[in-house]
N, C-alpha and C positions, 0 to 999 in steps of 0.2 A: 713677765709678770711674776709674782709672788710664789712662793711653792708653801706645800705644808711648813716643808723642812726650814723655809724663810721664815716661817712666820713662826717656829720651837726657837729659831737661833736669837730672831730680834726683839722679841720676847724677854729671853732671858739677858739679852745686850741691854735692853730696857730696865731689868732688876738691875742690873750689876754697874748701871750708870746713874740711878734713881739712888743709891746707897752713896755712890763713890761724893756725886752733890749734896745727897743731905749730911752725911759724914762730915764734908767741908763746910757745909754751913753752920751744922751743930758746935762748931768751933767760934762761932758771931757769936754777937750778945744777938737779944731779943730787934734791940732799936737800931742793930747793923745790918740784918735781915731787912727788917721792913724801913731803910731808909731810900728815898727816890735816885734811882740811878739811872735814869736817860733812857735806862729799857720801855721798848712797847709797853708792859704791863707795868712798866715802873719799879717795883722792887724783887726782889729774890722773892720772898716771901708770894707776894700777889703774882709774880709769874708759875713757881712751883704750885699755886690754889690753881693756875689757869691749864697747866699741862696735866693735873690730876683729875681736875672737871672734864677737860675734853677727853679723856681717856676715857673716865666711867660714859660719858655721851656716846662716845665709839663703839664702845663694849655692849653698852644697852642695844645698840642701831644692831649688834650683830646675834642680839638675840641672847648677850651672857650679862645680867644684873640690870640695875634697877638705873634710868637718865637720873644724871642729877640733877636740882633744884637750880632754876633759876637759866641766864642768859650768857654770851659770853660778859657783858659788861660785869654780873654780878659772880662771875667765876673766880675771881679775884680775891675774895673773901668767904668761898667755901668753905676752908676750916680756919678760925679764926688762930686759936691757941696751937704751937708750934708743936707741943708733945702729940697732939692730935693730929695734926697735916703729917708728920714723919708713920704713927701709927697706921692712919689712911691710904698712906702710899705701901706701905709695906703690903694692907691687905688689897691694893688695886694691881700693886705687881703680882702676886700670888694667884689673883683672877684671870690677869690676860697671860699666864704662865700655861694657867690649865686652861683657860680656851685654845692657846696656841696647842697645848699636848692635844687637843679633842677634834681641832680642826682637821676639813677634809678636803681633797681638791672638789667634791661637791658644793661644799662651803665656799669657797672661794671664784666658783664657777656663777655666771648671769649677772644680774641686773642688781640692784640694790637700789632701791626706791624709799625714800627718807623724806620729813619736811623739814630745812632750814630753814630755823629762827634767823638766822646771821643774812643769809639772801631774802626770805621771806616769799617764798615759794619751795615746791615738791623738786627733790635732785630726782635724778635717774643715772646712776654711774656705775661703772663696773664694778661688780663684789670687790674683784682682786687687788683694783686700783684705790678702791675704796681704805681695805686693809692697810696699804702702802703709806696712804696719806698718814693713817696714825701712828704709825713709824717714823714718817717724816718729819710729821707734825711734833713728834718728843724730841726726835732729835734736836730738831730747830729751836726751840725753844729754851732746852738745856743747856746749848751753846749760846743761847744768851745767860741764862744763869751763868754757867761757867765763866763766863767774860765778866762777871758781877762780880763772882767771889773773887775771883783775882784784883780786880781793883780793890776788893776792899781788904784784900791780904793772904787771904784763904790761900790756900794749895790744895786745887781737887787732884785726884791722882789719875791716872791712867785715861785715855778716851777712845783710842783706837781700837775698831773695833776686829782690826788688822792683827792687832795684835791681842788681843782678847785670849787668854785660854781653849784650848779644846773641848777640857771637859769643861766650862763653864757655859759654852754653846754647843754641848751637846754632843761631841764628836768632830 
């Protein structure tokens, strides 16, 4: 499972891969962002509204900030205007930054008891695994952005998290 030290590293792998995407995209026009590209969520744009939403969802579930509004259907169009979603993300990375710096192995330890909209019933799942998923869940998702921007010309930079800096993950 997850350690504190997991969750300071993937955290900040999370800032440093949330930049390296928007970077790449802020290089689109507006209508190259949000044009339909076979992705689940359909476009850059509405996938990046969808990994930002479920992130503040995660973050609220762990007790740091407020769920967001709405479902995953309507996640999509959380921040409508671009300068807005790149600002959002900036202050949701800076959030699970300092939740990950505050987390404890107590934090991470038991049960986690939540009610998904998406199942429509009460989870019961382990804290830690719980954590994991929203790690997982950026990843996954990025890498479909990523696979976006490149068709549509972009060059996002660097992704491995292998090869990530020391000090940029901490040590």
């Amino acid at each position: 499972m997850i350690t504190e030290d997991g969750c300071r590293k993937m955290a900040r792998y999370n800032a440093w891969q949330n930049d390296n995407l928007y970077d790449a995209a802020a290089g689109l026009g507006d209508a190259a962002r949000r044009a339909p590209r076979g992705a689940f969520f359909g476009s850059i744009h509405a996938t990046l509204n969808h990994i930002l939403w479920a992130d503040l969802m995660w973050l609220s579930r762990f007790g740091h900030g407020e769920a967001p509004a709405g479902g995953i259907a309507g996640s999509v169009s959380l921040v409508p205007d671009w300068e807005a979603l790149c600002a959002a993300r900036r202050e949701a990375d800076a959030m699970i930054v300092d939740w990950a710096d505050a987390v404890t192995g107590a934090d991470l330890a038991g049960q986690m008891v939540w009610y998904s909209a998406a199942v429509g019933q009460e989870m019961s799942r382990p804290q830690a695994l719980c954590v994991m998923h929203m790690f997982n869940h950026q990843t996954h998702h990025r890498g479909q952005v990523h696979a976006m921007l490149t068709a549509a010309g972009a060059t996002p930079g660097p992704t491995d998290l292998a090869f990530a800096s020391a000090d940029l993950l901490g040590g």
